[in-house]
C-alpha positions in Angstrom: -25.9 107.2 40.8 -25.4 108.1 37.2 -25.1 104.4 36.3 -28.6 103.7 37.9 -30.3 106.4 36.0 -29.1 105.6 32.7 -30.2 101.5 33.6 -33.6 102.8 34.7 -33.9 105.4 31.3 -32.7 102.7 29.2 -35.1 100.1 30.4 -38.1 102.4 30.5 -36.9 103.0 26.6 -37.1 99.3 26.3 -40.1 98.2 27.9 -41.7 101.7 25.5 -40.5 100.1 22.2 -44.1 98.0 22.0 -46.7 100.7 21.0 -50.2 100.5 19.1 -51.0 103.2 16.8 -54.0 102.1 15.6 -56.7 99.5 16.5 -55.6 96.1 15.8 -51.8 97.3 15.3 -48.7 96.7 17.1 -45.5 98.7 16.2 -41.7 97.5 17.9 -39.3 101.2 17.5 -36.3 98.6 18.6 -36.9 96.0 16.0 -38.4 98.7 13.1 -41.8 96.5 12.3 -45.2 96.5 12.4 -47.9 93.5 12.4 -51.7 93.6 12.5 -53.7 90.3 13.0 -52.8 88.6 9.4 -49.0 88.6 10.4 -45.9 91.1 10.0 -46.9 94.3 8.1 -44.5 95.9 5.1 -47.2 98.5 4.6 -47.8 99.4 7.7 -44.6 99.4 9.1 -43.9 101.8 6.5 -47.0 104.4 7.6 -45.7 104.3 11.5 -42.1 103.6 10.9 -41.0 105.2 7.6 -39.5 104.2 4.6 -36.4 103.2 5.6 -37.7 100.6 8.4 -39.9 98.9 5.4 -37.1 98.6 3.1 -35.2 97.5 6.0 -37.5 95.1 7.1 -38.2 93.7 3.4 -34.3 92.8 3.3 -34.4 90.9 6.3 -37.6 88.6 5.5 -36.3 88.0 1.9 -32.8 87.5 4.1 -33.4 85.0 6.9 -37.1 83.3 5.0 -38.9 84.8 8.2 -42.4 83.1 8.9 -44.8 86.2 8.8 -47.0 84.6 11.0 -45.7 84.0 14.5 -42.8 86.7 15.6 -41.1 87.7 19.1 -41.2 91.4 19.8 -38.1 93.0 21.3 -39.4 93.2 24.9 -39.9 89.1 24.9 -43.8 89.0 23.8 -44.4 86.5 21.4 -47.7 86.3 19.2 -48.7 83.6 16.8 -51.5 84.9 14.3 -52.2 80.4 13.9 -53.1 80.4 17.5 -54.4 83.8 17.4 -52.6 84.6 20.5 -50.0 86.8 22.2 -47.6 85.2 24.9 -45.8 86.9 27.2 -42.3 85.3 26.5 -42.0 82.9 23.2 -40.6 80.1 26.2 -43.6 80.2 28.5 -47.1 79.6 28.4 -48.3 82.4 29.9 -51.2 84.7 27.7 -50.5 88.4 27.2 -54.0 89.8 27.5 -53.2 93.2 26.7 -51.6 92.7 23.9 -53.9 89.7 22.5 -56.7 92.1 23.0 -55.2 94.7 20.9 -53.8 92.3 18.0 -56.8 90.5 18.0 -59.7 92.5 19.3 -60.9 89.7 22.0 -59.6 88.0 24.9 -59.3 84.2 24.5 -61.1 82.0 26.3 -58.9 81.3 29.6 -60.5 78.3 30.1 -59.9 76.9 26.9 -56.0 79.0 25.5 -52.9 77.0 26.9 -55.3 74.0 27.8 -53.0 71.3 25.8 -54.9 68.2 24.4 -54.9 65.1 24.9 -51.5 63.1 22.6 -54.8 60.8 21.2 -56.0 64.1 19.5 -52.1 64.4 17.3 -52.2 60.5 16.9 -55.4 60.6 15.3 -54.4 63.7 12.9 -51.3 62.2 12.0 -53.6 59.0 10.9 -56.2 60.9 9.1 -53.3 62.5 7.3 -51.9 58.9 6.6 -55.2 58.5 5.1 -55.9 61.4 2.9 -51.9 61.3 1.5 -51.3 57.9 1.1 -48.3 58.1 -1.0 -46.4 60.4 1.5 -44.1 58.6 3.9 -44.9 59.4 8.1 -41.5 61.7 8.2 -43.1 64.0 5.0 -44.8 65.8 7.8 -44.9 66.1 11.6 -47.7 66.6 13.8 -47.6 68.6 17.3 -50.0 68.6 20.1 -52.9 69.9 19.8 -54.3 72.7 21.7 -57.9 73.6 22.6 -59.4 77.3 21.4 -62.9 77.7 21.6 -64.2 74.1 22.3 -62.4 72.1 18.8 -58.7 71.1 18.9 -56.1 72.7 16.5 -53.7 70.0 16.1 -50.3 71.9 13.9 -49.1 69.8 11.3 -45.7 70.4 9.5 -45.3 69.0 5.8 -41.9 68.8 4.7 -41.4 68.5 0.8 -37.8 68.5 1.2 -37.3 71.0 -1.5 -36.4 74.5 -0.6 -39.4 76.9 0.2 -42.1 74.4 -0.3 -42.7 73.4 3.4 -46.8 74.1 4.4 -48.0 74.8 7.7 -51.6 73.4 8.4 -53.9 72.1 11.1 -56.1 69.0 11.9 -59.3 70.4 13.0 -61.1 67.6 15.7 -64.5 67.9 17.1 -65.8 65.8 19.2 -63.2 63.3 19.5 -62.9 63.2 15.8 -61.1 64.5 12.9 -63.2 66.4 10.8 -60.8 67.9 8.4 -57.5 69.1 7.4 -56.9 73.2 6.8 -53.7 74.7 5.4 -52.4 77.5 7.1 -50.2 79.0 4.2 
């Protein structure tokens, strides 16, 4: 009976390590940080976590190169500020609303989040890129499939300079069947 106590306590602890101070914030007590909707937060990680967790926390991205952008939270959600979209488990498609909401102060679109595009959509971004950076070879970047989000579809690109720290994360943009243009994420 002790032992099932202490594994209900401990995963109510858990499942309370996601909190949100503020509007638009989302703290993790297990994994000490703190993002808001442009990516992983120093600064505010050190107002609702202290100090110590910022300095901690700095360590680590200068550490391990972690992308700022797209994390997973200790409990398993995983949000991507490209997508603008929290997931309930970085493995499955499946849209956190609450948390979403929170991040990014609307809902997505149901109809139109986790709706993958069509493969013609990354064929024709990888072609427009082909176009506008001629002298690049094919592998200098990679292309994904695309994804719809409010009616256009976000195609992620990958460029890969081969040089250390110099890889860029963009997006083909396509309307209408049609590329219009190329945006770099950071």
């Amino acid at each position: 009976m002790l032992i099932t106590a202490f594994i209900l306590l401990s995963g109510m602890a858990y499942a309370r390590s996601l909190y949100s101070p503020s509007k638009g914030i989302i703290c993790d007590r297990k994994d000490k940080l703190c993002v808001d909707s442009s990516g992983i937060s120093l600064r505010f990680t050190k107002i609702y976590l202290g100090s110590r967790a910022a300095k901690k926390l700095k360590k680590n991205i200068d550490r391990y190169d972690m992308d700022l952008k797209e994390w997973t939270f200790s409990n398993g959600v995983s949000c991507n500020i490209y997508k603008r979209i929290c997931k309930k488990s970085k493995w499955r498609d499946r849209t956190d609303f609450h948390w979403t909401k929170i991040l990014f102060g609307r809902l997505p679109h149901r109809s139109h989040t986790n709706r993958k595009a069509p493969l013609a959509f990354s064929k024709a971004c990888k072609n427009y890129l082909g176009d506008k950076f001629p002298y690049f070879p094919n592998t200098a970047f990679s292309v994904s499939r695309g994804y719809y989000l409010d009616g256009v579809v976000h195609v992620p690109v990958n460029f890969n300079w081969n040089e250390a720290r110099v890889d860029e994360k963009g997006e083909c943009i396509v309307k209408n069947g049609i590329v219009k243009r190329y945006k770099t994420l950071y």
